[in-house]
N, C-alpha and C positions, 0 to 999 in steps of 0.2 A: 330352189330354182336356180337353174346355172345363170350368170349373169350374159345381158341381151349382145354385149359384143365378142363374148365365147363364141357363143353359138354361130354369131353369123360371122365370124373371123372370116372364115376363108370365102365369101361370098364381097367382103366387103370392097377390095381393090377391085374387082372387075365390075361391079353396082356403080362406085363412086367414080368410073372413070372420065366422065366428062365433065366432073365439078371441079373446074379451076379458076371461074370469072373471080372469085377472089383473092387467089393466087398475088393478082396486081398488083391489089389494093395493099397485100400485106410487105410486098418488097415496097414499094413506095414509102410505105409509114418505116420498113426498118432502115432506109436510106434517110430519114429524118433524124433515129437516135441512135446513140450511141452505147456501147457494152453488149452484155448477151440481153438472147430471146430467149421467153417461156414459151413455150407449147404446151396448152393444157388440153389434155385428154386429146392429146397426140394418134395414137392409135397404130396403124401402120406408116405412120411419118409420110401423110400427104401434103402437109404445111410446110413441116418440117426441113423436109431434103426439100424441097425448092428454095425452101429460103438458105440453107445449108451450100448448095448446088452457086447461089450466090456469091458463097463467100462468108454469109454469117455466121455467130455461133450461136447454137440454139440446144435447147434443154428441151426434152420432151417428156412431160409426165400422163402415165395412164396407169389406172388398177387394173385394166385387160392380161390376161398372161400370154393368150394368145394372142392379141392384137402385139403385142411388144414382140412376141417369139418370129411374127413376118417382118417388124419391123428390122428388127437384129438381124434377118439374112439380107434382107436388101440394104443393110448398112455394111456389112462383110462384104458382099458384092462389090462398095463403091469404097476403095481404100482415101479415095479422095476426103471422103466425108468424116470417116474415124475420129478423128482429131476433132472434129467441128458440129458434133452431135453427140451429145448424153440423153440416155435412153435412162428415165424412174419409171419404176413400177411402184407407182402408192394411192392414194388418197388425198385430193388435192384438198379435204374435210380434216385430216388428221394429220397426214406423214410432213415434216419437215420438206422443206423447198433448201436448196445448200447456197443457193447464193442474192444476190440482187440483179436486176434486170431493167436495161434499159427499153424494149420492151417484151409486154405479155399479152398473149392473145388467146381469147375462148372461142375457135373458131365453130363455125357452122354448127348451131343449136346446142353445143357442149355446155352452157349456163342453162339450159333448160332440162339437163339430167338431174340437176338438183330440185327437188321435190315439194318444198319446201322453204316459204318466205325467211325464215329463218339460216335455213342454211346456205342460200346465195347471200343474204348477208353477209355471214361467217368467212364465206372465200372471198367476199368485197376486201375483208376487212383483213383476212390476210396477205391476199395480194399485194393490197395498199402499202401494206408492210416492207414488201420485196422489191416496190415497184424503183428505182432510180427517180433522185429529184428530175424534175422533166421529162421523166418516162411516159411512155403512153400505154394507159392499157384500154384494148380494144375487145369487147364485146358483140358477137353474130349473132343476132336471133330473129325469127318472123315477125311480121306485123301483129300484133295481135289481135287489135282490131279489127283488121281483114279478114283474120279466121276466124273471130267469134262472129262474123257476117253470116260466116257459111253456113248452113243446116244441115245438120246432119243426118244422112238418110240410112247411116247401116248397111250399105251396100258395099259390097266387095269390089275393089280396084284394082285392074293391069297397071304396075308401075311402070315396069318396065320389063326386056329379056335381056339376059345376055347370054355369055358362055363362060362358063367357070375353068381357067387355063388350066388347072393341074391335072382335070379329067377329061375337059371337053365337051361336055355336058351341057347340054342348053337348060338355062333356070329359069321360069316365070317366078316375079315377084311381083305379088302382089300384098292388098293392105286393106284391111276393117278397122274405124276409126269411128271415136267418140269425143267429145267435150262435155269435161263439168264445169261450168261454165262459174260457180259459186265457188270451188275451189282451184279455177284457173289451170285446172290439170286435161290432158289429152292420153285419152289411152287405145294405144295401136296394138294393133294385133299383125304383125307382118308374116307373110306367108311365101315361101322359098318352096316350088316345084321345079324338083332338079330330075330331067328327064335323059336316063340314059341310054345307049345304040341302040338297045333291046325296047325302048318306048316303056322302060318303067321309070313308073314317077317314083323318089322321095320328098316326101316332103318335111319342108322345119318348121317349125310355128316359133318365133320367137317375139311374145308380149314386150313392151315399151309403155312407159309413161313418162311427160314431158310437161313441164311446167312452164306458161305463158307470164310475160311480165310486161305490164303497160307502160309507155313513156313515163308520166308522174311519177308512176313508184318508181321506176327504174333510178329518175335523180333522185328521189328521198333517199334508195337504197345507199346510191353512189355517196351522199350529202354525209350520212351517218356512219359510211365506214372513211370521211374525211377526203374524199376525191368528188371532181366537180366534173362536171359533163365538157367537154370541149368543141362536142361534135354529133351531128347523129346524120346518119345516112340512111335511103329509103331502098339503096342498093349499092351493088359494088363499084356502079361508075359514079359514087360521090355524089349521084343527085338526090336532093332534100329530102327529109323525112317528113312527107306529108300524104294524104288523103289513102290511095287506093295502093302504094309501092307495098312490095312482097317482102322487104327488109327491114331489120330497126337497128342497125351499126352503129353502137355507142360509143365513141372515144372520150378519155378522163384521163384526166392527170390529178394527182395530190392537190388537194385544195392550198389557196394561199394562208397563213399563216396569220 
């Protein structure tokens, strides 16, 4: 099975185009520290070149070949940014990181690709590795609570339309969605109807599963790979992580010693 950001590579810059409310949030935290940023599971450099576009210098790591292959033209594009953006294609589970990082950020649900209680450990604990004394690393994910409120009906959802630039093509996206509630997993089914002049549909099916992680464990996790929670937000304007908010924005730094 091809992997879920192959498939929808070329849908993904015009889908994401109006996700920037945390854009803010991540220049503000890199104007607090100092040295380079990680970008993990980067993708087509939406974090990335804005904070790059700054001024910073930023690492981006993704195993997509195609999510890297858009990002590389829109970095050729901007001779600005060459210097100020490194593009990995790896495994942020296996492949080497090349340097230290004042900070690293998992943006918008990228800790929830990992499957397994075990394995977000494992990136806790190498991150923490990488991270610069006083670094901060910042974690994006849903409430979970909020979502395990929801009931799931099995119904198919309009997310949204857009238009896909390089043909013109109007795309409905839409999504079928479940929770295992016992293994904290979500599994999507998203659905890409790209309708071309002639009014033919193609369509892409491309399956996702996404793993939820509760406040608690989330500091246990943080506690045992040796970094302490400093922060948690319930969205991207900073306000508290409590009751009904749609976010759970973790910030940690290396525990004290």
């Amino acid at each position: 099975m091809a992997y879920f950001y192959d498939t929808i590579a070329r849908y993904y810059d015009p889908e994401n185009d109006d996700v920037q409310d945390d854009l803010i949030l991540y220049s503000a935290l890199a104007e607090q520290t100092d040295g380079l940023i990680l970008d993990v599971g980067c993708g087509t450099g939406r974090v990335m070149f804005h904070l790059a576009t700054e001024g910073h210098s930023v690492h981006g790591i993704d195993r997509s070949p195609e999510m890297l292959a858009r990002a590389r033209r829109k970095q050729s594009q901007r001779p600005d940014l060459r210097e100020r953006c490194t593009l990995i294609e790896g495994d942020i589970l296996s492949d080497p990181l090349p340097a230290r990082y004042g900070l690293i950020i998992l943006p918008y649900n990228t800790f929830m690709h990992l499957h397994e209680g075990d394995q977000q450990q494992q990136v806790l604990i190498k991150l923490k590795s990488v991270l610069d004394d006083g670094g901060i690393l910042i974690v994006d994910i849903p409430n979970a609570g909020e979502a395990f409120a929801t009931q799931d009906d099995g119904s198919l959802t309009l997310e949204r339309t857009f238009t896909e630039p390089e043909t013109g093509h109007l795309v409905m996206q839409q999504s079928v969605s479940r929770i295992d509630r016992t293994q904290q997993l979500q599994y999507i089914s998203w659905i890409y109807d790209e309708i071309d002049a002639q009014n033919v549909v193609r369509r892409t099916l491309a399956p996702l599963t996404l793993r939820y992680v509760f406040p608690r464990e989330m500091d246990l996790m943080l506690a045992a790979a040796g970094l302490r929670r400093i922060g948690c937000y319930g969205d991207y304007d900073e306000s508290p992580f409590e009751g009904e908010c749609p976010r759970m924005i973790v910030l940690a730094q290396k525990a004290r010693a």
